[in-house]
C-alpha angles and dihedrals in degrees: 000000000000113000119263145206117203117200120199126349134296110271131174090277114091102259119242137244128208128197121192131219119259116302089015123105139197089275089065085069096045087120101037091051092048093050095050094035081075085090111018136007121289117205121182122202127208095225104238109284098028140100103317105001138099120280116234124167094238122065109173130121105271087056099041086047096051080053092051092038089056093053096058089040080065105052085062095216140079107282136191120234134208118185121186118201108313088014082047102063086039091064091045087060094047089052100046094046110018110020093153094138100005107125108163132013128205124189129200121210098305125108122217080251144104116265116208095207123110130237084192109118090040087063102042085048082061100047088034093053105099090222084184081084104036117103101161140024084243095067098043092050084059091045090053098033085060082044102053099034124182138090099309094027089118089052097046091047099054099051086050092052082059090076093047121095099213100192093044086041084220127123118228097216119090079234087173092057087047097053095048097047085043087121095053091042090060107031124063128253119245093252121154104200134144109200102193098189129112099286123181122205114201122184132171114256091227087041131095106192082105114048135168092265100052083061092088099047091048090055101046079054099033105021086175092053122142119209120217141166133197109215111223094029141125139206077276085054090145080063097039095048117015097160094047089041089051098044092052094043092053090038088058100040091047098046 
């Protein structure tokens, strides 16, 4: 089973699980799942091959959903489920083919669509980085940063450092696994649906991973889906607007 964090302590409320966008990990969600843990249970998954979780050699959506699917099975109990980017798509999967459990959905700034975009230079930064000679995170953020190059190369780099174990010089990402299923990460799976529960799509004002056009294909999947945005918000917008992220997402969990 994927590795988990839980964060408070099982109410009366259905807990919550949180699944992160590719090369995050639980831990990215550390202030987010204690905020919200205030009233339910918060419990965040390592995606497979990732951080703390197993290692497998496919990594596309019917495999991360029946994960996903797994964790709330054992809770024994409904749950509700909040998937940002790569998670996200995750959690629209599980809906759409095995919602058992599943009460609420919430989707971060990610569409049931194929992207065109390429995750391509974050992943040769990483096989490129010589972690013989890396002793901090510090210094591999710089060594990615001069890699990647460009205007948000720092930022880039430093989320990415995040996945590195410094002392051990391993990633823990299956970076090999990622690269190979890089099509169906970024692509979408051919699932009918639909999943008619309460669904909450929450995309970043500055962002366009959800775009108009991405609307009628939402509601023929998720013909209850609400529509957000978060002004002043990017595709991170977990990490741009905490308080606003956390405040939609409880509005919409306690309505």
């Amino acid at each position: 089973m994927l590795a988990l964090t839980r964060h408070g302590t099982p109410t009366d409320r259905p807990p919550l699980v949180i699944a992160h966008g590719l090369f995050g990990s639980g831990r990215n969600w550390g202030v987010i799942a204690k905020r919200l843990s205030d009233t339910r249970e918060v419990i965040a998954v390592d995606m497979r091959n990732h951080s703390e979780s197993p290692r497998t050699e496919r990594h596309d959506y019917p495999g991360m959903a029946a994960d996903l699917a797994e964790v709330i099975a054992a809770e024994r109990r409904d749950c509700d489920l909040l998937g940002h980017s790569m998670g996200g798509k995750a959690a629209m999967v599980l809906a759409l083919t095995a919602p058992a459990g599943l009460r609420r959905l919430v989707v971060a700034d990610i569409a049931p669509v194929a992207y065109a975009h390429s995750q391509a230079p974050a992943l040769e930064a990483m096989c490129a980085l010589d972690l013989s000679g890396i002793d901090s995170r510090a210094e591999a953020t710089a060594a990615l940063a001069q890699h990647l190059g460009g205007e948000d190369a720092q930022g880039l780099a430093a989320f990415l450092a995040q996945s590195l174990d410094a002392k051990a010089r391993r990633w823990r990402l299956h970076l090999d696994a990622l690269a190979r299923d890089m099509d169906a990460i970024l692509g979408f799976p051919e699932v009918t649906g639909p999943f008619d529960g309460p669904a909450l799509f929450l995309a970043g004002a500055e962002s366009d991973y959800i775009r108009p056009e991405h609307r009628a294909r939402i509601k023929v999947l998720f013909p209850a889906a609400r529509m957000a945005k978060i002004p002043g918000a990017g595709h991170w917008l977990h990490a741009d607007k905490p308080r606003e992220f956390e405040a939609a997402v409880r509005a919409f969990l306690e309505a």
